[in-house]
PDB file of N, CA, C and O in Angstrom:
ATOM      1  N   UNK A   1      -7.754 118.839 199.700  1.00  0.00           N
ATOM      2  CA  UNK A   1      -8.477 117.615 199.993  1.00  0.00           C
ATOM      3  C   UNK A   1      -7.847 116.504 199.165  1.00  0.00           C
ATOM      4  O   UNK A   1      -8.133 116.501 197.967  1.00  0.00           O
ATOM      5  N   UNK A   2      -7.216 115.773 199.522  1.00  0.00           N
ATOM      6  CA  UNK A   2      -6.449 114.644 199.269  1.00  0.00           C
ATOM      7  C   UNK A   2      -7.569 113.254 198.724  1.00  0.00           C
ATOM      8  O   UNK A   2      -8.794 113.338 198.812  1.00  0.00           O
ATOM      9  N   UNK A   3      -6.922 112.176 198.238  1.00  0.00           N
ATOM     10  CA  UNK A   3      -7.510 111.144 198.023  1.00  0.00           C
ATOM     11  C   UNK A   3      -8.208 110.468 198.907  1.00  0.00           C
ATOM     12  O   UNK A   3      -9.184 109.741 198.725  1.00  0.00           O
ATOM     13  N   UNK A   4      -7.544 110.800 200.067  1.00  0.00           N
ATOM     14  CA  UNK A   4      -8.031 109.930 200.853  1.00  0.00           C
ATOM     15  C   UNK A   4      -9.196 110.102 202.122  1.00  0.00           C
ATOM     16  O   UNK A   4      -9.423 109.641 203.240  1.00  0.00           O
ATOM     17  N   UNK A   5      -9.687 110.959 201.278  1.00  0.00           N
ATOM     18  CA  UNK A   5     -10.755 110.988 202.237  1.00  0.00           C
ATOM     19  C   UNK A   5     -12.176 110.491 201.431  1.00  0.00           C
ATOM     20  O   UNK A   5     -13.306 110.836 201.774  1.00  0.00           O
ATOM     21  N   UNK A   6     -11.897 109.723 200.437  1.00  0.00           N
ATOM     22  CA  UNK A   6     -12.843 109.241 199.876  1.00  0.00           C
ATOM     23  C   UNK A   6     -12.423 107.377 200.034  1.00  0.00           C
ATOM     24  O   UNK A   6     -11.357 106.807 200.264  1.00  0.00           O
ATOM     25  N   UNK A   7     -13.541 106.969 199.834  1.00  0.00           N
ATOM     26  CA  UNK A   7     -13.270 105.558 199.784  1.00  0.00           C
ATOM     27  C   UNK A   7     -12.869 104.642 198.757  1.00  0.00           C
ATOM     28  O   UNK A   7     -13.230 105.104 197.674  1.00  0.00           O
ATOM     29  N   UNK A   8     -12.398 103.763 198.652  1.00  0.00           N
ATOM     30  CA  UNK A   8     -11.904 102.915 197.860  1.00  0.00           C
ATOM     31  C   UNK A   8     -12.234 102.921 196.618  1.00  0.00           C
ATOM     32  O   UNK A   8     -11.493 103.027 195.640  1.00  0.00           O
ATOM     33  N   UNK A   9     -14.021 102.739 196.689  1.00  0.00           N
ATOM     34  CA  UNK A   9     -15.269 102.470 195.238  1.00  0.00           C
ATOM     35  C   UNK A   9     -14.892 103.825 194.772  1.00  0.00           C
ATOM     36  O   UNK A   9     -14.519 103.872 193.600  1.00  0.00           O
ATOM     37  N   UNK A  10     -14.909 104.984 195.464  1.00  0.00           N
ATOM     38  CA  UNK A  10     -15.155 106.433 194.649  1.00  0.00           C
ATOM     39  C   UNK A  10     -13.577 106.322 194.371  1.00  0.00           C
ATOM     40  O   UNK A  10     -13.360 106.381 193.161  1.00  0.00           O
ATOM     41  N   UNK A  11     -12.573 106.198 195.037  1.00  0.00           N
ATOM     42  CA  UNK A  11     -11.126 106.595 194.383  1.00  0.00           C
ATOM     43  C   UNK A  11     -11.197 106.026 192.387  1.00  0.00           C
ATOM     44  O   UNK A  11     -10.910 106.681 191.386  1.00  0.00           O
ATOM     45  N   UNK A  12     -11.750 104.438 192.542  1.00  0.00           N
ATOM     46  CA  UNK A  12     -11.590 104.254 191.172  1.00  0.00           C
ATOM     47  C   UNK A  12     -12.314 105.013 190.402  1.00  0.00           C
ATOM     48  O   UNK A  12     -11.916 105.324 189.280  1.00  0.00           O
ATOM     49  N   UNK A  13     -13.403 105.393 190.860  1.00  0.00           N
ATOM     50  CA  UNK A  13     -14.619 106.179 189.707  1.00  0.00           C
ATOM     51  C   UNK A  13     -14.107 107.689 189.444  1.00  0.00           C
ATOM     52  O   UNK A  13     -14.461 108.321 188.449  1.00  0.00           O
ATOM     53  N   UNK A  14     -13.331 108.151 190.328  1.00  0.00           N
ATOM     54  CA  UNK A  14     -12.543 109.460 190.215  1.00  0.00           C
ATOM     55  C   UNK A  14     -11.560 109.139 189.201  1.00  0.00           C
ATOM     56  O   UNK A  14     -11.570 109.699 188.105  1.00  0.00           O
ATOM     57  N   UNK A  15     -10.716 108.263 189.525  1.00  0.00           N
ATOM     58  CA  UNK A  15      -9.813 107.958 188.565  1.00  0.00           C
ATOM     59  C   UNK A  15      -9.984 107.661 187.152  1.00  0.00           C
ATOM     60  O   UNK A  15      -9.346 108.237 186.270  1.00  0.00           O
ATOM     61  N   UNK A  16     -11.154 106.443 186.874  1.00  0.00           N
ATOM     62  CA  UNK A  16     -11.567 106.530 185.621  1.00  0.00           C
ATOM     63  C   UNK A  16     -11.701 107.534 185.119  1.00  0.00           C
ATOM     64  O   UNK A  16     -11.015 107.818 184.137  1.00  0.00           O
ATOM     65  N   UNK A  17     -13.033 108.777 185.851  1.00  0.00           N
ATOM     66  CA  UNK A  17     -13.212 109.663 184.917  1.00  0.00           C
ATOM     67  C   UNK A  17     -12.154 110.478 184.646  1.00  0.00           C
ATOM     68  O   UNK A  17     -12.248 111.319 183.751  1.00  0.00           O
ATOM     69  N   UNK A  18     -11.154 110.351 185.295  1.00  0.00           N
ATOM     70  CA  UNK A  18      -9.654 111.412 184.419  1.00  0.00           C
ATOM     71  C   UNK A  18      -9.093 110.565 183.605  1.00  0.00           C
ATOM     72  O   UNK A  18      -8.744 111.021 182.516  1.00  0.00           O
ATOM     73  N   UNK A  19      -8.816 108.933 183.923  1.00  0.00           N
ATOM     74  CA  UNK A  19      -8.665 108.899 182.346  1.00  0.00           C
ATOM     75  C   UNK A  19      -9.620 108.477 181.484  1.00  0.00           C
ATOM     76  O   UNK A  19      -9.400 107.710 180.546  1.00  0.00           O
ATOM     77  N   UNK A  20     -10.542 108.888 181.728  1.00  0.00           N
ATOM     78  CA  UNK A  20     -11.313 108.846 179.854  1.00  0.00           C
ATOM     79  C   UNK A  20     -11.906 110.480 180.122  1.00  0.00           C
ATOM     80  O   UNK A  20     -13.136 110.470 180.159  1.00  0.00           O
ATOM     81  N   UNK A  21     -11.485 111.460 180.259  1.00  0.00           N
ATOM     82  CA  UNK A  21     -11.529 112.901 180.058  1.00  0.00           C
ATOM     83  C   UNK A  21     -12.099 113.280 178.916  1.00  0.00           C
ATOM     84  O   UNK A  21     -13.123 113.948 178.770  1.00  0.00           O
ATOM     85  N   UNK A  22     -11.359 112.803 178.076  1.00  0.00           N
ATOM     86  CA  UNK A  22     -11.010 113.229 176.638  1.00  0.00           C
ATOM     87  C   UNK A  22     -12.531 112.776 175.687  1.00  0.00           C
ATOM     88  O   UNK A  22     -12.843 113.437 174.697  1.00  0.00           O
ATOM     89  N   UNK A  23     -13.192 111.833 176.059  1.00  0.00           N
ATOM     90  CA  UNK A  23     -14.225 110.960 175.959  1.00  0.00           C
ATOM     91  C   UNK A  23     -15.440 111.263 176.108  1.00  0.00           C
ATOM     92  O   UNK A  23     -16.410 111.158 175.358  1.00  0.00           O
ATOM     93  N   UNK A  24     -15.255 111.814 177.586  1.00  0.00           N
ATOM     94  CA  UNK A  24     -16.326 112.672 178.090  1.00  0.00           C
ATOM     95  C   UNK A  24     -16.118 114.026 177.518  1.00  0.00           C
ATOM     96  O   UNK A  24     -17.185 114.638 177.556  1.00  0.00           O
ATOM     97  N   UNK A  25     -15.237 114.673 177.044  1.00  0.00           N
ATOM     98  CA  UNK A  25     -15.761 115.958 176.645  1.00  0.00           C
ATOM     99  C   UNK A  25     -16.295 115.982 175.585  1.00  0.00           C
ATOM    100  O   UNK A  25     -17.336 116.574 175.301  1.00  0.00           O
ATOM    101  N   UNK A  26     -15.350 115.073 174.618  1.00  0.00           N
ATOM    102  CA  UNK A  26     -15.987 114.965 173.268  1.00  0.00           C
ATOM    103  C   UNK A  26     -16.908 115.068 173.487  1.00  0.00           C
ATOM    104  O   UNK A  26     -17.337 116.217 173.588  1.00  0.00           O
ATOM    105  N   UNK A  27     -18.100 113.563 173.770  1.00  0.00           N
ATOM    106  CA  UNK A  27     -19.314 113.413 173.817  1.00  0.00           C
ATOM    107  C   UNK A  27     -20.056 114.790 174.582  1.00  0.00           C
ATOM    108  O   UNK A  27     -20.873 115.398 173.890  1.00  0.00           O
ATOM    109  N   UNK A  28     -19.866 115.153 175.591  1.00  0.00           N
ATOM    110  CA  UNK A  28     -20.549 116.319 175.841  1.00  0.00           C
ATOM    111  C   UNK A  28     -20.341 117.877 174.595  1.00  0.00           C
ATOM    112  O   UNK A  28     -21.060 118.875 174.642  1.00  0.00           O
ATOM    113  N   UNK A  29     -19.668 117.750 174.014  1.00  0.00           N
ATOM    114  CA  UNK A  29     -19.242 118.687 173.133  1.00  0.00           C
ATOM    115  C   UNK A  29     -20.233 118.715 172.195  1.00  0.00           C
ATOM    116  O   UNK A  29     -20.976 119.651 171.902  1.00  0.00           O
ATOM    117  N   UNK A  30     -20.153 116.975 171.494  1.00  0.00           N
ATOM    118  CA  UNK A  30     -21.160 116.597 170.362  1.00  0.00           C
ATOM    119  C   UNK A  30     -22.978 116.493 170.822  1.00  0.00           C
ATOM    120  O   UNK A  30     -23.851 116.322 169.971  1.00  0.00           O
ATOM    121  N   UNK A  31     -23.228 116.622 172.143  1.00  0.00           N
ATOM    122  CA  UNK A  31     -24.206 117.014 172.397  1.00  0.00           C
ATOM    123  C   UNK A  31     -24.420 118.176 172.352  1.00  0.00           C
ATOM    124  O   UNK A  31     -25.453 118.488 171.760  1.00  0.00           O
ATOM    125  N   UNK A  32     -23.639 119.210 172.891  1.00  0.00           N
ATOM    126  CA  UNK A  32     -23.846 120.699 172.742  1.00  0.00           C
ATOM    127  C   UNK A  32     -24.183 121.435 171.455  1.00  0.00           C
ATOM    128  O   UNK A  32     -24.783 122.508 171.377  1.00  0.00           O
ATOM    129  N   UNK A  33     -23.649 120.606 170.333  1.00  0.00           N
ATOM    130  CA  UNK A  33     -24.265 121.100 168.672  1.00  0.00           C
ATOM    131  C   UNK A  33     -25.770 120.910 168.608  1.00  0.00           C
ATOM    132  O   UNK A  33     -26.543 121.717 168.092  1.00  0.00           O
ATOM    133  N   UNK A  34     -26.130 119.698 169.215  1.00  0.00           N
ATOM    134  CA  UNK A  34     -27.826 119.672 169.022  1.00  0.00           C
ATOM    135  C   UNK A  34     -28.309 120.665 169.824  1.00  0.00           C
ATOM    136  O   UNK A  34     -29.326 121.284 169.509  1.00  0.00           O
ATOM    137  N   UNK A  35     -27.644 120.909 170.913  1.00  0.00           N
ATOM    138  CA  UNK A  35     -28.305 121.925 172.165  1.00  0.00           C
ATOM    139  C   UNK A  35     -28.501 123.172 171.045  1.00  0.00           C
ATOM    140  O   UNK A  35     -29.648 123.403 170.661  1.00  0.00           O
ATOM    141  N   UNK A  36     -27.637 123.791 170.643  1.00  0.00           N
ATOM    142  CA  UNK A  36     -26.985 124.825 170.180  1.00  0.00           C
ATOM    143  C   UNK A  36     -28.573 125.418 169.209  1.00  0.00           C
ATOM    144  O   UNK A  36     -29.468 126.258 169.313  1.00  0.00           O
ATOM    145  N   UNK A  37     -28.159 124.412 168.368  1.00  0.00           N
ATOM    146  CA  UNK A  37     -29.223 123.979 167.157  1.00  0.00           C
ATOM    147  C   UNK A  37     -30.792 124.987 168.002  1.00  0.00           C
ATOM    148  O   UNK A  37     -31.259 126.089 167.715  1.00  0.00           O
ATOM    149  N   UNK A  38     -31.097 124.220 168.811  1.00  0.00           N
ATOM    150  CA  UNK A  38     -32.707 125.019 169.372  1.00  0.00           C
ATOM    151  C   UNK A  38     -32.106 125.477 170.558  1.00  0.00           C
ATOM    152  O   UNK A  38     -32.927 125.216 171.437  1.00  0.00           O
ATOM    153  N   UNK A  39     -31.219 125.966 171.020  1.00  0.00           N
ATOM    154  CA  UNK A  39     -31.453 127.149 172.008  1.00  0.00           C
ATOM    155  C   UNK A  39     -31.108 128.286 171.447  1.00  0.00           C
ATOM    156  O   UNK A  39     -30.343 128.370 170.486  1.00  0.00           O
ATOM    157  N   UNK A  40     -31.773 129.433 172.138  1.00  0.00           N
ATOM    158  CA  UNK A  40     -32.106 130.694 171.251  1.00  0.00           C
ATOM    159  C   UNK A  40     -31.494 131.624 172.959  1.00  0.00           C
ATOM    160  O   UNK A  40     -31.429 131.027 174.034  1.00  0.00           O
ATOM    161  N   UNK A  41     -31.145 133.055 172.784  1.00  0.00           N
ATOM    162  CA  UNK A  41     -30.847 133.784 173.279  1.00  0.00           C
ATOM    163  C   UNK A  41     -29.968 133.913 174.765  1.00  0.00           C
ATOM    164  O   UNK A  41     -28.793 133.720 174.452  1.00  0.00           O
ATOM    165  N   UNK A  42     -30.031 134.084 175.802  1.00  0.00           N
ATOM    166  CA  UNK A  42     -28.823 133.385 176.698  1.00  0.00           C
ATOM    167  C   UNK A  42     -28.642 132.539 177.078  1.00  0.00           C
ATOM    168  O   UNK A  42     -27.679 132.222 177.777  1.00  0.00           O
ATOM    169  N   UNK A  43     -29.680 131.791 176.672  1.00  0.00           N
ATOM    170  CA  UNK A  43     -28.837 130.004 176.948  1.00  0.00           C
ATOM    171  C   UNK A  43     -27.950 129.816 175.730  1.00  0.00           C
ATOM    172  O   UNK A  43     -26.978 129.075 175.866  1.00  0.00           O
ATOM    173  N   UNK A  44     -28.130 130.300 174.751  1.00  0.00           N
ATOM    174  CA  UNK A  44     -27.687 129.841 173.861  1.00  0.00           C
ATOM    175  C   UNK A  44     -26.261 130.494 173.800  1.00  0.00           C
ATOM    176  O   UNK A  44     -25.507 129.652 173.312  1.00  0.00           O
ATOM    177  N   UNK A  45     -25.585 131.640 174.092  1.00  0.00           N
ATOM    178  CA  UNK A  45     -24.511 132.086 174.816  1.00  0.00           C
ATOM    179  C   UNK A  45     -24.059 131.423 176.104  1.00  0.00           C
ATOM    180  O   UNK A  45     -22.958 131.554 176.637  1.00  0.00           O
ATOM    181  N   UNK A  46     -25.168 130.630 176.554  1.00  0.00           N
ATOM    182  CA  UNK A  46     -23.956 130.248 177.793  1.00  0.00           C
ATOM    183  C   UNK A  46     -23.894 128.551 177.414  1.00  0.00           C
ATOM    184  O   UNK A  46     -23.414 127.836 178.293  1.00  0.00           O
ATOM    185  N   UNK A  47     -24.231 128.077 176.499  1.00  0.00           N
ATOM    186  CA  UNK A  47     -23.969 126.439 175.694  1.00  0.00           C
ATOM    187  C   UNK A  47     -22.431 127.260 174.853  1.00  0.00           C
ATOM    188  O   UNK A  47     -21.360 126.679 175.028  1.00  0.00           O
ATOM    189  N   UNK A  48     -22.433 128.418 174.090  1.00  0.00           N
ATOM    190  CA  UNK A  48     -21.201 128.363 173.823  1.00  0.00           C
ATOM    191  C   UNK A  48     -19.968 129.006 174.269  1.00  0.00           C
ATOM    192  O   UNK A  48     -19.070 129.501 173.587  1.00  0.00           O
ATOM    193  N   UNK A  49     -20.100 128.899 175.679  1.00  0.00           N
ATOM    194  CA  UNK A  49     -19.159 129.485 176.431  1.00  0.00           C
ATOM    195  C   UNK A  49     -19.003 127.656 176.551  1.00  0.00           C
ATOM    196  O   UNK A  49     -17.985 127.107 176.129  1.00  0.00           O
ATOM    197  N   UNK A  50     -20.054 126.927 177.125  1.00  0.00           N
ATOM    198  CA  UNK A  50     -19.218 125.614 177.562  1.00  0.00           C
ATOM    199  C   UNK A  50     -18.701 124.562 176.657  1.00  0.00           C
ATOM    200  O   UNK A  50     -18.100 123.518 176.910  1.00  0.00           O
ATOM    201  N   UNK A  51     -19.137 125.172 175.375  1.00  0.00           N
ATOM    202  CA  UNK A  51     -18.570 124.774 174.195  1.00  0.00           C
ATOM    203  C   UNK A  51     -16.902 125.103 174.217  1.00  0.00           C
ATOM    204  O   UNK A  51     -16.124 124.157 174.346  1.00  0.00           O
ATOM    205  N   UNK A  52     -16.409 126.450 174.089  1.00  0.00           N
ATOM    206  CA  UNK A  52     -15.364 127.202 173.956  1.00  0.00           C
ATOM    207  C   UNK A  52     -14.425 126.072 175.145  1.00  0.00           C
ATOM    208  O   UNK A  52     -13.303 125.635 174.888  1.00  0.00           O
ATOM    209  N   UNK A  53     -15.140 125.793 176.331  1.00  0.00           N
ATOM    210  CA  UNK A  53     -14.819 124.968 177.380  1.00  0.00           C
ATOM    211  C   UNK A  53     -14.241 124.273 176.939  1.00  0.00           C
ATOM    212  O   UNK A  53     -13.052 124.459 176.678  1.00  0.00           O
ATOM    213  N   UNK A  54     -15.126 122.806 176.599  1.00  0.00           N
ATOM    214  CA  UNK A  54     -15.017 121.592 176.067  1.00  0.00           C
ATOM    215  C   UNK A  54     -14.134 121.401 174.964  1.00  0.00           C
ATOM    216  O   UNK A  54     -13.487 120.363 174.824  1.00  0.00           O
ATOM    217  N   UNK A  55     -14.083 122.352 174.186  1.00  0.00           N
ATOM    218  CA  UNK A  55     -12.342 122.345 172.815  1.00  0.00           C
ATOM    219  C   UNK A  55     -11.589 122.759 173.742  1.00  0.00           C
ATOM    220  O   UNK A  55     -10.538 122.147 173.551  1.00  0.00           O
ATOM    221  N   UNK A  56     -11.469 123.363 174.560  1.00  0.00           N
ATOM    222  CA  UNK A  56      -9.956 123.687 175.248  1.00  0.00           C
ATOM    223  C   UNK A  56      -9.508 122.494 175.992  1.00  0.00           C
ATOM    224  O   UNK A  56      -8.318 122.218 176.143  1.00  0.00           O
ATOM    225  N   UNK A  57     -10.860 121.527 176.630  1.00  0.00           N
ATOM    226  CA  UNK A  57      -9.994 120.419 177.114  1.00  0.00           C
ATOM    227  C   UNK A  57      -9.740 119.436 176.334  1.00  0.00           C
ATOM    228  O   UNK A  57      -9.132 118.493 176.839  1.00  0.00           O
ATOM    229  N   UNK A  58     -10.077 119.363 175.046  1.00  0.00           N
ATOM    230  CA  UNK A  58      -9.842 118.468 173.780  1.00  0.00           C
ATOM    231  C   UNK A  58      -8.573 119.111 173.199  1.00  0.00           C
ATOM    232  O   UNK A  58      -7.959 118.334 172.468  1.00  0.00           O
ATOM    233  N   UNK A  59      -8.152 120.040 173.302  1.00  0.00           N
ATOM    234  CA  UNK A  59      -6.611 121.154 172.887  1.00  0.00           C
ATOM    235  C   UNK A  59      -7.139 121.036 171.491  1.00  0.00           C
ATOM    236  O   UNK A  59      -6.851 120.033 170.838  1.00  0.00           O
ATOM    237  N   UNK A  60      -7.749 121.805 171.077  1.00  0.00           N
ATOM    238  CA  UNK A  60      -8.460 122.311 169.738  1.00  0.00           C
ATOM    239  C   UNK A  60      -7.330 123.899 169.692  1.00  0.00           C
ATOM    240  O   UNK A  60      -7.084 124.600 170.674  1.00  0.00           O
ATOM    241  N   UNK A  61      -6.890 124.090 168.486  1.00  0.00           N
ATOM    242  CA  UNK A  61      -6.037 125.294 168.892  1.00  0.00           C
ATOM    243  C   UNK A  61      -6.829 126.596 168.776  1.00  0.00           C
ATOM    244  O   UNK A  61      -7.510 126.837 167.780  1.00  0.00           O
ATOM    245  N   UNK A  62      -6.738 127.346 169.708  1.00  0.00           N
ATOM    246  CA  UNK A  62      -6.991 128.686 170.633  1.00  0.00           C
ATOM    247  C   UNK A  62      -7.860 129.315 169.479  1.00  0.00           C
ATOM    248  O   UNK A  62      -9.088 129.307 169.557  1.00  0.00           O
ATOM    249  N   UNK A  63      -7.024 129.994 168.141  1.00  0.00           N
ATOM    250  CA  UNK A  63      -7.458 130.469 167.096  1.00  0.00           C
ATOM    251  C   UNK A  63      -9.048 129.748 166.626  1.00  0.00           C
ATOM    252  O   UNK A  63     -10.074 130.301 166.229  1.00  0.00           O
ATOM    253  N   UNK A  64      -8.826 128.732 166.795  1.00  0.00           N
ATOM    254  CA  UNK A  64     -10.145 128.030 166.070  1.00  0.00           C
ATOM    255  C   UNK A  64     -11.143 128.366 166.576  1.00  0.00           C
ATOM    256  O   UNK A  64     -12.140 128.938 166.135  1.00  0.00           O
ATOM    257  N   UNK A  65     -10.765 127.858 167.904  1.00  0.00           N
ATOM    258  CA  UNK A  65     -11.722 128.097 169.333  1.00  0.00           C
ATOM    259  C   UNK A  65     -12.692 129.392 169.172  1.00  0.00           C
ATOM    260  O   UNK A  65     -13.923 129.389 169.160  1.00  0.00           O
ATOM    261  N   UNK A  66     -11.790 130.525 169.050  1.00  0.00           N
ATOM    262  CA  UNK A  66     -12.451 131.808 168.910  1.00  0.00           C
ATOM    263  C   UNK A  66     -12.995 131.742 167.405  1.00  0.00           C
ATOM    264  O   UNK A  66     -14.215 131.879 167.324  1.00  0.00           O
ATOM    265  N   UNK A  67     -12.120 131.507 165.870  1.00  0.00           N
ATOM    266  CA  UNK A  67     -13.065 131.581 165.108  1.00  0.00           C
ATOM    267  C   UNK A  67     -14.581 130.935 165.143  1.00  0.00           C
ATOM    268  O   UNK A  67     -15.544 131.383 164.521  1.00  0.00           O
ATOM    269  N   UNK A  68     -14.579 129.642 166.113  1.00  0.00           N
ATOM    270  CA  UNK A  68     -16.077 129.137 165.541  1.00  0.00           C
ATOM    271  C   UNK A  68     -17.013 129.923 166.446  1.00  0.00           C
ATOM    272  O   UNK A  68     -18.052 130.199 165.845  1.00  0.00           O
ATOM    273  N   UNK A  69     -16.978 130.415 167.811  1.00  0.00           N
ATOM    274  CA  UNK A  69     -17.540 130.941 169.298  1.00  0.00           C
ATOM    275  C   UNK A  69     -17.763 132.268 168.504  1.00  0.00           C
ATOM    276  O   UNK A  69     -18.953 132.541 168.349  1.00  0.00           O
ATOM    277  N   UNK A  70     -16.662 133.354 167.846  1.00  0.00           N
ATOM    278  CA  UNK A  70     -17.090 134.641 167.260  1.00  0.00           C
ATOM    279  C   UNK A  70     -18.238 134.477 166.221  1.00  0.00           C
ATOM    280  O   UNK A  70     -19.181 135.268 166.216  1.00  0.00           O
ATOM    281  N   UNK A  71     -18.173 133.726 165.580  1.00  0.00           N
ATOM    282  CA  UNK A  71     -19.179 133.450 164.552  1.00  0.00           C
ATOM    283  C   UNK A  71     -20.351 132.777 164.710  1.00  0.00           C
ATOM    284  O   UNK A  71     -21.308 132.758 163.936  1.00  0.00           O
ATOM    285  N   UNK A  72     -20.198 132.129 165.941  1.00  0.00           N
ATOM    286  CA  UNK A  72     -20.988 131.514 166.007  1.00  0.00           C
ATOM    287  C   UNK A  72     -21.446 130.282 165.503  1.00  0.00           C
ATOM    288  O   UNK A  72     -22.489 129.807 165.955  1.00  0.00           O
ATOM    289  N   UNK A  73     -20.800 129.694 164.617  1.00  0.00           N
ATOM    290  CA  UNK A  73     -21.014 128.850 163.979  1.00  0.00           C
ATOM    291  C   UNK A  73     -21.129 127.305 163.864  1.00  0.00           C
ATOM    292  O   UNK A  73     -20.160 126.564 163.705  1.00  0.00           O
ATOM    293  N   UNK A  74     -22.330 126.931 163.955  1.00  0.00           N
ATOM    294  CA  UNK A  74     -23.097 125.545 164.201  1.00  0.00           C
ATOM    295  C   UNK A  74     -22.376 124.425 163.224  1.00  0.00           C
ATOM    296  O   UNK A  74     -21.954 123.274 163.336  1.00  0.00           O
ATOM    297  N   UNK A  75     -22.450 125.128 162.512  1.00  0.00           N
ATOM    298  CA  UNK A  75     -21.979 123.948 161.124  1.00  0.00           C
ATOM    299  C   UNK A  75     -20.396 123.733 161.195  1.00  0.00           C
ATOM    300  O   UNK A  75     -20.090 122.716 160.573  1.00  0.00           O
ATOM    301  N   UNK A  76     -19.349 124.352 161.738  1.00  0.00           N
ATOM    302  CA  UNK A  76     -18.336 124.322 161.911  1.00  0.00           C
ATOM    303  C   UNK A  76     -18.086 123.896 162.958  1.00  0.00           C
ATOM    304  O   UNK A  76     -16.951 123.423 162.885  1.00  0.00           O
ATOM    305  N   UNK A  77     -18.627 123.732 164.285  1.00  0.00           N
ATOM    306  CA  UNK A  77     -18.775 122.934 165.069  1.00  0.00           C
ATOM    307  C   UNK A  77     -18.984 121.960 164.957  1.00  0.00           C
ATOM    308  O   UNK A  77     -17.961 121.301 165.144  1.00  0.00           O
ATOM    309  N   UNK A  78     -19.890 121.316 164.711  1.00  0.00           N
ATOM    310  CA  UNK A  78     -20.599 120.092 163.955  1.00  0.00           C
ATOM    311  C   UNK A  78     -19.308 119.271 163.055  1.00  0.00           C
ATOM    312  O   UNK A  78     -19.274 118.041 163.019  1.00  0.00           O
ATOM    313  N   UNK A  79     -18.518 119.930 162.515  1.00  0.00           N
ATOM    314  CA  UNK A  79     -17.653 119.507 161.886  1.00  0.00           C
ATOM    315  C   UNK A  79     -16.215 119.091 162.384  1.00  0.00           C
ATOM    316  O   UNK A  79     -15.520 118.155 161.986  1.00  0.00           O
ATOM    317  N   UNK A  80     -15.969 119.963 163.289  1.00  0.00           N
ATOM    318  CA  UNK A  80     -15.137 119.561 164.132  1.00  0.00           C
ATOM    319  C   UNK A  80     -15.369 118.470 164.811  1.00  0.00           C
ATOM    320  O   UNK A  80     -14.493 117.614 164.938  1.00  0.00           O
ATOM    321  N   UNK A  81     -16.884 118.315 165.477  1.00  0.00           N
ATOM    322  CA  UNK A  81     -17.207 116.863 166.324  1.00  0.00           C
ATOM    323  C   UNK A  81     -17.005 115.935 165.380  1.00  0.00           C
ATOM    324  O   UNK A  81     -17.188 114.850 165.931  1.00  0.00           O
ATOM    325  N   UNK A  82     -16.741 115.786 164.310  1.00  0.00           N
ATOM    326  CA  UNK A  82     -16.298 114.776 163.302  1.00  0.00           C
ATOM    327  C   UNK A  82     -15.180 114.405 163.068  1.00  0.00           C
ATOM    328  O   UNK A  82     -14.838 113.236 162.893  1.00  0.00           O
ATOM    329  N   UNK A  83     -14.368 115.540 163.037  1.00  0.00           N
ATOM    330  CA  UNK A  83     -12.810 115.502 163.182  1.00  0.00           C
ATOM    331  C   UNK A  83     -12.803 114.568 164.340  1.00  0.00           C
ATOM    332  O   UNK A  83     -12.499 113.384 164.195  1.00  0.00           O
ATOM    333  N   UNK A  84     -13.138 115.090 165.498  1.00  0.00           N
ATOM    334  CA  UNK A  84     -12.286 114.598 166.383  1.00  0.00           C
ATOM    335  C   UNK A  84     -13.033 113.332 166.685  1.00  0.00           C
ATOM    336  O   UNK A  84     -12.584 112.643 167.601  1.00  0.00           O
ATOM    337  N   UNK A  85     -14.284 112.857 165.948  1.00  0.00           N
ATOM    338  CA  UNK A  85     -14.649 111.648 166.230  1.00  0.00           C
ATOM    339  C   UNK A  85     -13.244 110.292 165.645  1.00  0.00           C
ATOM    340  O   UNK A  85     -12.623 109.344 166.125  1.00  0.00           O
ATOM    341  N   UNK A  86     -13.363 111.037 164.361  1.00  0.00           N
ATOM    342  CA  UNK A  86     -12.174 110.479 163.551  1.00  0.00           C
ATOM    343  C   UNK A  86     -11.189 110.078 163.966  1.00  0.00           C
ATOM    344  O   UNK A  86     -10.548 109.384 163.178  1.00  0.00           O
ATOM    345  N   UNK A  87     -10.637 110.285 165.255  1.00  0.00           N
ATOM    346  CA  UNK A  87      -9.367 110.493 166.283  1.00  0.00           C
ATOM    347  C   UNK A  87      -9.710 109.452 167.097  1.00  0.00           C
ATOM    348  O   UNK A  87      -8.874 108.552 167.183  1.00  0.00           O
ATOM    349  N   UNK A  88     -10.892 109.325 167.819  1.00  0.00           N
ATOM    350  CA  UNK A  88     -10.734 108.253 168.708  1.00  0.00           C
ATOM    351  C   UNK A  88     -10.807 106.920 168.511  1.00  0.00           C
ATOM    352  O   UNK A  88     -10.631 106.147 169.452  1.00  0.00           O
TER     353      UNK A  88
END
């Protein structure tokens, strides 16, 4: 399905959102720490699967990815959304 089967208004709004990608994941990322925070049992496994997501499209390297997702770890997350606030 090509561009062009959308119209003019949606081609730009498609386009924007690829380039500010990087923007939108962040921010959805740095929401997912509060999620994280009070969800409890498989939601709370499937916020950090879309976590694990959201650093891969930020290119967070692989290793990390898995150290914070194995551990689980909120506060190291949290910290990273800082890093990479730092960046933009």
């Amino acid at each position: 399905m090509g561009m062009e089967n959308y119209t003019a208004h949606q081609q730009k709004i498609i386009k924007r959102y690829y380039e500010n990608i990087d923007a939108v994941a962040w921010q959805r990322l740095s929401e997912l720490v509060a999620d994280l925070y009070l969800a409890e049992g498989k939601k709370r496994e499937k916020l950090w699967v879309s976590a694990a997501s959201f650093m891969q499209k930020l290119k967070v390297p692989q290793t990390r990815i898995d150290a914070l997702v194995v551990k689980k770890d909120i506060e190291g997350l949290a910290k990273l959304v800082k890093e990479l606030m730092g960046k933009e």
